[in-house]
N, CA and C atoms of all chains as a GROMACS GRO file, in nm:
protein
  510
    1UNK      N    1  -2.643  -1.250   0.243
    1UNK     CA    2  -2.516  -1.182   0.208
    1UNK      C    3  -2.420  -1.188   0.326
    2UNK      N    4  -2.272  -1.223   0.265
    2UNK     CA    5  -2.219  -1.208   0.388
    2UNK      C    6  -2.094  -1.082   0.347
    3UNK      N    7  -2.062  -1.027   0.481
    3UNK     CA    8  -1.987  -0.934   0.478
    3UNK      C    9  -1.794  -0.968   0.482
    4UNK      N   10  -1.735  -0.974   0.352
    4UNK     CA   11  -1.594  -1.009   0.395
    4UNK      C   12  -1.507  -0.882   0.408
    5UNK      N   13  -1.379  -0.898   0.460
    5UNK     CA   14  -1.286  -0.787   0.453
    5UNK      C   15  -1.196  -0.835   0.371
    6UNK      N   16  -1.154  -0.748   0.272
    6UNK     CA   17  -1.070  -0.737   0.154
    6UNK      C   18  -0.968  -0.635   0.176
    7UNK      N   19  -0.847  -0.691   0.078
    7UNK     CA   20  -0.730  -0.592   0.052
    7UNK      C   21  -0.650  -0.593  -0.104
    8UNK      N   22  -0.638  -0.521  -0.083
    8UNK     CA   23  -0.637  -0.461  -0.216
    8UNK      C   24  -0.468  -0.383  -0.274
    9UNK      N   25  -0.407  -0.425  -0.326
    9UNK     CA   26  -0.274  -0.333  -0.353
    9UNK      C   27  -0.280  -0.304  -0.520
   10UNK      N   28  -0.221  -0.208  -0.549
   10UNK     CA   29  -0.209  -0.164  -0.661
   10UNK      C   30  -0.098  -0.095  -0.674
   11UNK      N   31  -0.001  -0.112  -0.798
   11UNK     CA   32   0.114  -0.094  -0.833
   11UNK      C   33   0.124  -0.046  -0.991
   12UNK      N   34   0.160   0.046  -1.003
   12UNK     CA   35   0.228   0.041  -1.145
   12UNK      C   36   0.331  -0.075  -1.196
   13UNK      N   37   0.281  -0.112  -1.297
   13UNK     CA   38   0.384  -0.233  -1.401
   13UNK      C   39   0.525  -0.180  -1.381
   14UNK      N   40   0.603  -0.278  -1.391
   14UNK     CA   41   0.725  -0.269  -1.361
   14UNK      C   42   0.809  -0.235  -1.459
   15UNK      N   43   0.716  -0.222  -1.604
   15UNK     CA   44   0.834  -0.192  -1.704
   15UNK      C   45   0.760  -0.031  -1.726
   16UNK      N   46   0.722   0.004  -1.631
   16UNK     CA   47   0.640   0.148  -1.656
   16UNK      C   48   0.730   0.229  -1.514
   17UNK      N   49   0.803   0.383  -1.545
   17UNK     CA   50   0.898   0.453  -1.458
   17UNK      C   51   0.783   0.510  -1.357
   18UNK      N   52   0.799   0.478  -1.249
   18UNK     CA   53   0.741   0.534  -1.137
   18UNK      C   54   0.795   0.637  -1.125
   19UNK      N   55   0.729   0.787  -1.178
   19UNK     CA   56   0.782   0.922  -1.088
   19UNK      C   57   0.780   0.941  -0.982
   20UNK      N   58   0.664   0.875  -0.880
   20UNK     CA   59   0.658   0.913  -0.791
   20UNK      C   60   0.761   0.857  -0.652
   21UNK      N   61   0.801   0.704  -0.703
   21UNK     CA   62   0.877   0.669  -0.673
   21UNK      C   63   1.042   0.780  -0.702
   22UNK      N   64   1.063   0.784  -0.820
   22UNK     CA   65   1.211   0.836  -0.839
   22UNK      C   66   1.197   0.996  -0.731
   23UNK      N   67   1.107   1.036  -0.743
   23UNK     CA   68   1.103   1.111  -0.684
   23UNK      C   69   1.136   1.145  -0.504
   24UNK      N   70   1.068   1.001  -0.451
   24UNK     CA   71   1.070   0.992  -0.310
   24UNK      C   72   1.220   0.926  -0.334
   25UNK      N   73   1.284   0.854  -0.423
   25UNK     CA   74   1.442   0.843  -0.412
   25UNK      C   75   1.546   0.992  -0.419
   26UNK      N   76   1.486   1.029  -0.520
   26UNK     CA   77   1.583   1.133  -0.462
   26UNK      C   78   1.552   1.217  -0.375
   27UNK      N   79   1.439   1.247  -0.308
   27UNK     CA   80   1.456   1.330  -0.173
   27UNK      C   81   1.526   1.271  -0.047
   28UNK      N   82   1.530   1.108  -0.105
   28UNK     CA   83   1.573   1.043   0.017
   28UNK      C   84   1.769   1.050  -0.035
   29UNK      N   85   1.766   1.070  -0.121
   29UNK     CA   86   1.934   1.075  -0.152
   29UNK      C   87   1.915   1.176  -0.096
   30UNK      N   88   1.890   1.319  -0.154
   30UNK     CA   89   1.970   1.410  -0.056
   30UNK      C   90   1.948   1.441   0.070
   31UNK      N   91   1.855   1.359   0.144
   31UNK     CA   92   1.871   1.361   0.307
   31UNK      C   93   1.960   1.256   0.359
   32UNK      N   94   2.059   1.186   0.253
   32UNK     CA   95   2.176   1.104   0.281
   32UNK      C   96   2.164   0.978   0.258
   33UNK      N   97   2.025   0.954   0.237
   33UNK     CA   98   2.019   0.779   0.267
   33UNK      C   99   2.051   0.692   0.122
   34UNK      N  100   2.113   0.593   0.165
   34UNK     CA  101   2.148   0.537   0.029
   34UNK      C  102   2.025   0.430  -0.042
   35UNK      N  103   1.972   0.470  -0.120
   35UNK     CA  104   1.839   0.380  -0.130
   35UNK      C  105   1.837   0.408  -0.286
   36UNK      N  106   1.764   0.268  -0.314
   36UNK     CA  107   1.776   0.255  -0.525
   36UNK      C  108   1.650   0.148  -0.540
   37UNK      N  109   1.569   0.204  -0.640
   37UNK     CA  110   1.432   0.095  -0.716
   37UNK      C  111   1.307   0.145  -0.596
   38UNK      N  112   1.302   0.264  -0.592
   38UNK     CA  113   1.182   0.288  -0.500
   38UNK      C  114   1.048   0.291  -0.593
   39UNK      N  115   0.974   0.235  -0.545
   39UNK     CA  116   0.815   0.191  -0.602
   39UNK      C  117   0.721   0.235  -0.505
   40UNK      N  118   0.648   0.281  -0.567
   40UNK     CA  119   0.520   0.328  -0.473
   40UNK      C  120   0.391   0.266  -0.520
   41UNK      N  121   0.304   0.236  -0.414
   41UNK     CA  122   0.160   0.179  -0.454
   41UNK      C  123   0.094   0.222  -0.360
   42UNK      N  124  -0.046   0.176  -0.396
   42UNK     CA  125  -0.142   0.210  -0.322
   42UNK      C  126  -0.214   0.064  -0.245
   43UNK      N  127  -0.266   0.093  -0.109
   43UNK     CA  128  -0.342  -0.044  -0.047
   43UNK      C  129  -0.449   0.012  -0.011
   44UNK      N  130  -0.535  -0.064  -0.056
   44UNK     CA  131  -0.710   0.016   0.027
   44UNK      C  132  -0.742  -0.156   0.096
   45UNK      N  133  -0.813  -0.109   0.240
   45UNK     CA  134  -0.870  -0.237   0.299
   45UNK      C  135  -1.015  -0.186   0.266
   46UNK      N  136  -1.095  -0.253   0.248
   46UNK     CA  137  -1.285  -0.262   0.279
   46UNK      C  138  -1.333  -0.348   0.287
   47UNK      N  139  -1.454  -0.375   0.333
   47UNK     CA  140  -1.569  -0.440   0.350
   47UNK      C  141  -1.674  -0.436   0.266
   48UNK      N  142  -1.696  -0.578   0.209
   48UNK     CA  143  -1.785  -0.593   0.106
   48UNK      C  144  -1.878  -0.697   0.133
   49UNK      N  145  -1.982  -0.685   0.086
   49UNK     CA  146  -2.100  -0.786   0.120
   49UNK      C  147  -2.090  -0.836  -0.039
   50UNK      N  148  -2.112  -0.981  -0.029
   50UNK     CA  149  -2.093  -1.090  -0.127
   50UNK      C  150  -2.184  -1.183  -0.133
   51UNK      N  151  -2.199  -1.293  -0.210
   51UNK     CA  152  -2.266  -1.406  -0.159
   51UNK      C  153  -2.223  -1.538  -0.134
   52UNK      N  154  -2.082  -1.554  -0.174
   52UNK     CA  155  -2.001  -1.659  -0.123
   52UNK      C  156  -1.839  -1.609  -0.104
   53UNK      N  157  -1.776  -1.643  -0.057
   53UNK     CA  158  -1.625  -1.662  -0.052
   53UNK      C  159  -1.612  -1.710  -0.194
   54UNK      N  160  -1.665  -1.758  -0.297
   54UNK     CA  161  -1.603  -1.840  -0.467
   54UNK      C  162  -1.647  -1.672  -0.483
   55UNK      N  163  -1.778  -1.595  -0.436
   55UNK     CA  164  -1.836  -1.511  -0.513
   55UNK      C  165  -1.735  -1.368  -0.495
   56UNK      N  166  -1.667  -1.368  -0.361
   56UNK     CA  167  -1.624  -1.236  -0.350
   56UNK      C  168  -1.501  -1.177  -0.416
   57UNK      N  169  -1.436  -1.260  -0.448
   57UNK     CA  170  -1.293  -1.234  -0.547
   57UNK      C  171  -1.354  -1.195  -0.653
   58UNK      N  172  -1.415  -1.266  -0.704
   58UNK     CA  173  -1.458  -1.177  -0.858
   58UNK      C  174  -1.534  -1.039  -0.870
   59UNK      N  175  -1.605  -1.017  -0.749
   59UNK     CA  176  -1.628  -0.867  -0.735
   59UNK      C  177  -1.523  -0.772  -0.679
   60UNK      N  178  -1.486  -0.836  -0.643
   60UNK     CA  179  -1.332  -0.741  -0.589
   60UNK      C  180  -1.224  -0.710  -0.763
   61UNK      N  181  -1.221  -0.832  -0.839
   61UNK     CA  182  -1.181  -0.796  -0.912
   61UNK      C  183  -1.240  -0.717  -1.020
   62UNK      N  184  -1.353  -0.694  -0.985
   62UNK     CA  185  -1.483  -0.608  -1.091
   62UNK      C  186  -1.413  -0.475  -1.026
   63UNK      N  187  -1.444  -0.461  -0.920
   63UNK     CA  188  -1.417  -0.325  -0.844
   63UNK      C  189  -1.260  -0.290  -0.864
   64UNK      N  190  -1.160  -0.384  -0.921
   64UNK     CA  191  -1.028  -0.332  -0.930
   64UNK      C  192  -1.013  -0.263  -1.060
   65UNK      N  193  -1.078  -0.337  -1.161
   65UNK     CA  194  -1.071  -0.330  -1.352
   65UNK      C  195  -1.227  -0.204  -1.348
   66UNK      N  196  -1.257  -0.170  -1.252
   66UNK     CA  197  -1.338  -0.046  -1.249
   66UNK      C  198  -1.311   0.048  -1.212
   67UNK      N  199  -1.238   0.038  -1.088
   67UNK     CA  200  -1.216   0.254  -1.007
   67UNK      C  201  -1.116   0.160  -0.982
   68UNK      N  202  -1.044   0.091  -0.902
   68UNK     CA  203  -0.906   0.086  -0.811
   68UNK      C  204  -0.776   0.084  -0.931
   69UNK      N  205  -0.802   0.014  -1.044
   69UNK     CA  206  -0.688   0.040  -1.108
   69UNK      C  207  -0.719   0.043  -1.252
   70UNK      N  208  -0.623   0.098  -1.332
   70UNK     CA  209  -0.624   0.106  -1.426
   70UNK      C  210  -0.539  -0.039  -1.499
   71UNK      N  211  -0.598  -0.125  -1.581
   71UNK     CA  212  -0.554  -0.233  -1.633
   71UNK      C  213  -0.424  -0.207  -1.721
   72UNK      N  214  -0.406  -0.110  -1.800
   72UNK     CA  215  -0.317  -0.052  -1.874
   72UNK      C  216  -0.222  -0.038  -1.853
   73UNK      N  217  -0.204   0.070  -1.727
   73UNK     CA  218  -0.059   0.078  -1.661
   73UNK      C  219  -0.049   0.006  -1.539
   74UNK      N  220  -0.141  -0.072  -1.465
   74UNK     CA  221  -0.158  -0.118  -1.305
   74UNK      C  222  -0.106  -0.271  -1.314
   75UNK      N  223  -0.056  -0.296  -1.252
   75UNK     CA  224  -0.105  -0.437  -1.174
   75UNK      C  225  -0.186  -0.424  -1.032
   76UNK      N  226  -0.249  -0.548  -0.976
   76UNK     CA  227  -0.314  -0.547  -0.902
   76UNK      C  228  -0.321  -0.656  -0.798
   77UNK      N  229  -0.309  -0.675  -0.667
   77UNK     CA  230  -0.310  -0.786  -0.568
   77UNK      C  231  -0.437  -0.785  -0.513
   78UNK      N  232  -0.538  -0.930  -0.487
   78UNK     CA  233  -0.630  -0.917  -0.420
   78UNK      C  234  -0.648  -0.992  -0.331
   79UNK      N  235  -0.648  -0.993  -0.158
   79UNK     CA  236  -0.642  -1.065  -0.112
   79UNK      C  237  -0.813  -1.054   0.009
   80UNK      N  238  -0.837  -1.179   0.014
   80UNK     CA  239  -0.987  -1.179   0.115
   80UNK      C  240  -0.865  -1.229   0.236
   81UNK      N  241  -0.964  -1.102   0.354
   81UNK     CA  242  -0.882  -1.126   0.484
   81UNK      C  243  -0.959  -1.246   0.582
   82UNK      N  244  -1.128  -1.214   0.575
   82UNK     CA  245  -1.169  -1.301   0.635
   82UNK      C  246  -1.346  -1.235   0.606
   83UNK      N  247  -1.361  -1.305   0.670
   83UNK     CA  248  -1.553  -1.332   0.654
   83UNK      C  249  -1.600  -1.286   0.848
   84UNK      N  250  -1.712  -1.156   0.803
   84UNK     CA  251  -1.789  -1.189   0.940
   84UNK      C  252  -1.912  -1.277   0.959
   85UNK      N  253  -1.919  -1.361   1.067
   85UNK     CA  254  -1.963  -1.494   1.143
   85UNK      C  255  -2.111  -1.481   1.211
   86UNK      N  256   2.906  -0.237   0.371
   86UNK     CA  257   2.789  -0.225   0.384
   86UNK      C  258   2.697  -0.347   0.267
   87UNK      N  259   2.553  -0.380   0.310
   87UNK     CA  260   2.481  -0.475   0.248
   87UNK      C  261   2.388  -0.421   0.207
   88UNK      N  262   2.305  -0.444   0.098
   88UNK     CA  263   2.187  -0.373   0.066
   88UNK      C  264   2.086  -0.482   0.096
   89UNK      N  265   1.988  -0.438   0.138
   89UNK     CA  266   1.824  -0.428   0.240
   89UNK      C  267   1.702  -0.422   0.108
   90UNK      N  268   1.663  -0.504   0.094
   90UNK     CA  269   1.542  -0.492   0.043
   90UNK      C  270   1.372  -0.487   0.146
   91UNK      N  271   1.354  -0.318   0.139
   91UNK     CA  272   1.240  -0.319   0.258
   91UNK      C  273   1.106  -0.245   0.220
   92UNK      N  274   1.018  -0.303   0.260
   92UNK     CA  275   0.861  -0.283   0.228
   92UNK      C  276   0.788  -0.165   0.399
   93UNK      N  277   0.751  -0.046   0.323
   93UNK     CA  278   0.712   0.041   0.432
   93UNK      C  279   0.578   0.044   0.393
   94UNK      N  280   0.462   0.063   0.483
   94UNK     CA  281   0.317   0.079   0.501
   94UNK      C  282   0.272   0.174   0.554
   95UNK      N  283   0.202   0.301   0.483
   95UNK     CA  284   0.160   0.403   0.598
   95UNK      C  285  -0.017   0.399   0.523
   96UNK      N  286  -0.023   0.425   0.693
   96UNK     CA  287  -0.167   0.501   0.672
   96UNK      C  288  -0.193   0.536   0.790
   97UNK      N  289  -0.313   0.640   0.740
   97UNK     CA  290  -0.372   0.705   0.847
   97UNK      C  291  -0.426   0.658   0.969
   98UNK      N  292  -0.382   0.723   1.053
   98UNK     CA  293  -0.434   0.631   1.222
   98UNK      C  294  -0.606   0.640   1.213
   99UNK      N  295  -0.624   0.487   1.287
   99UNK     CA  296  -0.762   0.501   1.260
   99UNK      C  297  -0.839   0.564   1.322
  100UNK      N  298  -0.791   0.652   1.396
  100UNK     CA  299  -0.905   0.755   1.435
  100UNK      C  300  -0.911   0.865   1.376
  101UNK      N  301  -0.899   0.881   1.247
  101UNK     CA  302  -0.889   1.002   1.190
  101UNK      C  303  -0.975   0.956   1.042
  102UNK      N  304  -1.042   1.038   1.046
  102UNK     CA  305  -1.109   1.067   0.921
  102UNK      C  306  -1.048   1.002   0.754
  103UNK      N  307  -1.063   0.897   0.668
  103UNK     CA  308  -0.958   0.902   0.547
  103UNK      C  309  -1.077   0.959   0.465
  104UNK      N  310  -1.008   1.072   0.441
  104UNK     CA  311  -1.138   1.191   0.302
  104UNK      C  312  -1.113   1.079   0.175
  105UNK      N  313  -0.980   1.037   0.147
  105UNK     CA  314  -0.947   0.938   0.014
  105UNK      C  315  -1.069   0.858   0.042
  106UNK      N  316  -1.049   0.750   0.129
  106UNK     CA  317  -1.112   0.620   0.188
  106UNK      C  318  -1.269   0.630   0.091
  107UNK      N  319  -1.292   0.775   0.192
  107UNK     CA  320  -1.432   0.820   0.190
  107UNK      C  321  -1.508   0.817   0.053
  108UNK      N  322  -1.390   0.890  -0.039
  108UNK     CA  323  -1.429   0.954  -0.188
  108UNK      C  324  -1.466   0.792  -0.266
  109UNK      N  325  -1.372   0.708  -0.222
  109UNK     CA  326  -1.360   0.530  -0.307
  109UNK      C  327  -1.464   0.510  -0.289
  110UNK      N  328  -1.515   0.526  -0.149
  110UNK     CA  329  -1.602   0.441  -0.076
  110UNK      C  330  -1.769   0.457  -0.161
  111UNK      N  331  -1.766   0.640  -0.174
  111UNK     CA  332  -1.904   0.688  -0.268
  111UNK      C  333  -1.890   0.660  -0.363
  112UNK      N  334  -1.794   0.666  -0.466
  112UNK     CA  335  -1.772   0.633  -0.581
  112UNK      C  336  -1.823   0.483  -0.624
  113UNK      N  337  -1.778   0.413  -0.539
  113UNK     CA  338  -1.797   0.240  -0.543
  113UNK      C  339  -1.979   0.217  -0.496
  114UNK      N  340  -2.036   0.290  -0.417
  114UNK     CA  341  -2.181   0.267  -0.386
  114UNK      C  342  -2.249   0.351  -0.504
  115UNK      N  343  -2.165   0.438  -0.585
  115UNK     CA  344  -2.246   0.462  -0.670
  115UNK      C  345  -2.210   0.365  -0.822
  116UNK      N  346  -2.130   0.315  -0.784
  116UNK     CA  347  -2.139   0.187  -0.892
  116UNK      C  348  -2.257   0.097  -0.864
  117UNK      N  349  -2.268   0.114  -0.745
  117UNK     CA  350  -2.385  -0.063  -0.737
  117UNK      C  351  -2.316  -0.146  -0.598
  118UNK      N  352  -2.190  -0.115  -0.548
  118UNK     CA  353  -2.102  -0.241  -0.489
  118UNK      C  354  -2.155  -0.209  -0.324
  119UNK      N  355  -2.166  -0.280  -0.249
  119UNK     CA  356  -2.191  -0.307  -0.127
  119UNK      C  357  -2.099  -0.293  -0.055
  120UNK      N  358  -1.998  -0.162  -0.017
  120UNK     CA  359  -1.916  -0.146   0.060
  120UNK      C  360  -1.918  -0.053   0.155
  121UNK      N  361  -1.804  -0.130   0.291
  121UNK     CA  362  -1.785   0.019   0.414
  121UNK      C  363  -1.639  -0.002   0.418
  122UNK      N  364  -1.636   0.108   0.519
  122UNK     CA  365  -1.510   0.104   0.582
  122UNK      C  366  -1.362   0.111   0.521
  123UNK      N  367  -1.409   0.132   0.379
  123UNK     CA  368  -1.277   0.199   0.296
  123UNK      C  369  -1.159   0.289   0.352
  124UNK      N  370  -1.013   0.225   0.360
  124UNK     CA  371  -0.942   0.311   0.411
  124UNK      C  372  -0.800   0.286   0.296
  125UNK      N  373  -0.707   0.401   0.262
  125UNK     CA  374  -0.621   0.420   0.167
  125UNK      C  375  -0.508   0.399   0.246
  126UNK      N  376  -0.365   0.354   0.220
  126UNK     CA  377  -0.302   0.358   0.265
  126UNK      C  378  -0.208   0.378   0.114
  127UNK      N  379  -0.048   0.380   0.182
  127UNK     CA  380   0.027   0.395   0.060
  127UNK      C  381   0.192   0.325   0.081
  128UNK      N  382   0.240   0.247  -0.021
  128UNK     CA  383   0.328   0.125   0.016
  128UNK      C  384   0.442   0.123  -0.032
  129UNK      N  385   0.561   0.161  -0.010
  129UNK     CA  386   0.694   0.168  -0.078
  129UNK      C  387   0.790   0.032  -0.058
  130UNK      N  388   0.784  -0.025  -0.146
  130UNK     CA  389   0.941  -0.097  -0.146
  130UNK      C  390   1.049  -0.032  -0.213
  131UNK      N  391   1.191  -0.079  -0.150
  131UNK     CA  392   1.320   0.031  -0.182
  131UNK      C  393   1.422  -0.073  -0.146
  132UNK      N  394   1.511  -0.072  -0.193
  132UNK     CA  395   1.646  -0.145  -0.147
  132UNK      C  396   1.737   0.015  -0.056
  133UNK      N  397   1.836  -0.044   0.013
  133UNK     CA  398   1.866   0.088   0.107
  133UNK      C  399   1.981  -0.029   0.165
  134UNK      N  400   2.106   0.046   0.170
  134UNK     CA  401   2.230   0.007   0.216
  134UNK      C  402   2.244   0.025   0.347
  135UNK      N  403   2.272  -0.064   0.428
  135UNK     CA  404   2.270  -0.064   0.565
  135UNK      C  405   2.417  -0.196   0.627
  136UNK      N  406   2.470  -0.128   0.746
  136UNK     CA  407   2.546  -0.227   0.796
  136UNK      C  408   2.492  -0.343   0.836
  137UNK      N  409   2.434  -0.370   0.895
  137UNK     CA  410   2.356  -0.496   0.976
  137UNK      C  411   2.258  -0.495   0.945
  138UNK      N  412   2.168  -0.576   0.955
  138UNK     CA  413   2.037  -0.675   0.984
  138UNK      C  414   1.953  -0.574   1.136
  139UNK      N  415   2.064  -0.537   1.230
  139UNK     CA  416   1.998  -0.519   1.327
  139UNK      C  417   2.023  -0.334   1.294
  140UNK      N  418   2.101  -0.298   1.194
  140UNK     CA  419   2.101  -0.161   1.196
  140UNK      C  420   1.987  -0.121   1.093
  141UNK      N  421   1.954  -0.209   1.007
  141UNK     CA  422   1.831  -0.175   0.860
  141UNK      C  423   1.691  -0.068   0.897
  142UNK      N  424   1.667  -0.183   1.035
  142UNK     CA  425   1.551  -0.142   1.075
  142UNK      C  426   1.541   0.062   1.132
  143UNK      N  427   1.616   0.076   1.193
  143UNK     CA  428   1.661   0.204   1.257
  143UNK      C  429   1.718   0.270   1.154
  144UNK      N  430   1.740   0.246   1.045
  144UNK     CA  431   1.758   0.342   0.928
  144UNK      C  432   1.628   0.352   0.832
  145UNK      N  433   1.573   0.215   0.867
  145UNK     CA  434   1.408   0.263   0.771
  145UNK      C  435   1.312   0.305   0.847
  146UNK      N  436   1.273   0.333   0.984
  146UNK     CA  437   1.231   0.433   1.080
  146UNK      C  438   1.265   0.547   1.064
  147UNK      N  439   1.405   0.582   1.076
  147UNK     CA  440   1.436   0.691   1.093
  147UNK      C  441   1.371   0.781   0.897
  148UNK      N  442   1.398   0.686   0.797
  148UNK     CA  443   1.320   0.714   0.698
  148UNK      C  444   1.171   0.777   0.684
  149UNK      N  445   1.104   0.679   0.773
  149UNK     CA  446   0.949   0.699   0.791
  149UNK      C  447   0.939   0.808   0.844
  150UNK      N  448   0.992   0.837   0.982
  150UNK     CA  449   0.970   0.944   1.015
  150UNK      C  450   0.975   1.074   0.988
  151UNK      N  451   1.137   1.078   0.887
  151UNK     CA  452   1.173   1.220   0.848
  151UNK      C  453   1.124   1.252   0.664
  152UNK      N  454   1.056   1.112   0.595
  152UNK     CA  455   0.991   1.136   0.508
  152UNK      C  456   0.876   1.075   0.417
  153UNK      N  457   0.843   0.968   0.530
  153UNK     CA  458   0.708   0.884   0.444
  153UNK      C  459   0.613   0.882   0.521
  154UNK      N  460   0.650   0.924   0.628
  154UNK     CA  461   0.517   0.930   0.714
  154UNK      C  462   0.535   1.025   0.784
  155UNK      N  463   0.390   1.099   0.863
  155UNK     CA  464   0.347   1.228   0.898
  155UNK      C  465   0.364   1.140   1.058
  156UNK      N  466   0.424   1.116   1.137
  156UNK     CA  467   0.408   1.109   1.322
  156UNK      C  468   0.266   1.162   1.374
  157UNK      N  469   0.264   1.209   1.355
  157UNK     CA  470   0.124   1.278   1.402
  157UNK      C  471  -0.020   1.237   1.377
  158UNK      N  472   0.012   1.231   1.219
  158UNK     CA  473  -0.115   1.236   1.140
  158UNK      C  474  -0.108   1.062   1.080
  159UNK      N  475  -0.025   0.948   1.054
  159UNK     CA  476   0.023   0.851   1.004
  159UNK      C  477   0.031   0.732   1.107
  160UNK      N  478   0.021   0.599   1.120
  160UNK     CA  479   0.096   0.496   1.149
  160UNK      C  480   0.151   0.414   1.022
  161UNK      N  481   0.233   0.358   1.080
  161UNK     CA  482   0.323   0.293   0.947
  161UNK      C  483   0.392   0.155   0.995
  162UNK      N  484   0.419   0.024   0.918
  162UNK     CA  485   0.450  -0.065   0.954
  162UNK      C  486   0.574  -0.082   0.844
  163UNK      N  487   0.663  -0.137   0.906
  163UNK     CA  488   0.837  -0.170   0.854
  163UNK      C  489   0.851  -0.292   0.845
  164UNK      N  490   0.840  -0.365   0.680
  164UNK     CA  491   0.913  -0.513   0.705
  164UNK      C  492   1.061  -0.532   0.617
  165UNK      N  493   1.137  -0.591   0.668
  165UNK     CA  494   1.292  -0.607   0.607
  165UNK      C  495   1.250  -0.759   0.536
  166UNK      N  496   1.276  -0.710   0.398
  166UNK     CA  497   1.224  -0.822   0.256
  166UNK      C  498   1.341  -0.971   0.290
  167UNK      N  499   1.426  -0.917   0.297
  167UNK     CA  500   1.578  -1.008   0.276
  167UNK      C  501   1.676  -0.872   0.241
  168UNK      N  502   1.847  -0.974   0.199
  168UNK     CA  503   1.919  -0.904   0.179
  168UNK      C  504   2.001  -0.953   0.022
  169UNK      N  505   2.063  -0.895  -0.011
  169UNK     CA  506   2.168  -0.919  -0.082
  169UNK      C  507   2.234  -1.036  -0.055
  170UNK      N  508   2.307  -1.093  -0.125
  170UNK     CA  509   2.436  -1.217  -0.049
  170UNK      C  510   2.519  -1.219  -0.137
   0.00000   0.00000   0.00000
C-alpha cells in the first residue's frame, strides 16, 4: 500500500443559491466592500493509503459520493497531490 | 473602478487541533477507508471592485482579516482570478 496526499473541494452546484455565500455578501456590503457572486466551499486535504496511483482516484471518489459530498446538490474536485516514496 | 475576480483559502493553522478534520477523519475509518491527517478548510470566490491590480490584493486582506478569517486562530491564502476588461 502506498500512502498518497489528496485534495478535495466541494461546492454547491451553481444553479443551486448559496445562503451561505449571500450571506457572507452581505455582511461584506455593509462593512463597505463592494463584492457580488460570493460562493462558499469546502477543501479537506488527507492521506490515504491505496494500491496504485490508477487505484487512488477512485477511492477518493468513493469517499466523495459517501461522506464529503452530497451528489444532489454538490459538485466535487479531486485532486492527488503526490505519493510518499 | 474594475471588478476582481478572487479566490480566498482559510484554514486552521497547523498547529492547532481541526475537531472538523478529526470528526471526517473517524467517520471515514469507520467506513473501511485508510486515512490520516484530515484537515477542513473553507474557500470563497467573489468578484469585488477595486482600483488597481496592485490595490485588489490589500482590499481582499483587509477582507480576510475583518471577516473570513480568525488572525489568531486561521491562516489564509489570497489569489487574484483575473479581471474584467
Amino acid at each position: 500500500m502506498v500512502k498518497f496526499k489528496v485534495r478535495v473541494e466541494v461546492w454547491l452546484k451553481d444553479e443551486l443559491v448559496d445562503a451561505e455565500g449571500k450571506t457572507v455578501e452581505e455582511a461584506l456590503k455593509d462593512l463597505g466592500y463592494d463584492v457580488s457572486g460570493v460562493r462558499v466551499g469546502k477543501v479537506y486535504i488527507f492521506n490515504v493509503e491505496s494500491e496504485s496511483s490508477s487505484d487512488v482516484e477512485r477511492v477518493v471518489v468513493d469517499i466523495c459520493e459517501r461522506l464529503l459530498a452530497n451528489p444532489v446538490k454538490d459538485k466535487y474536485f479531486v485532486s492527488v497531490l503526490g505519493h510518499e516514496v
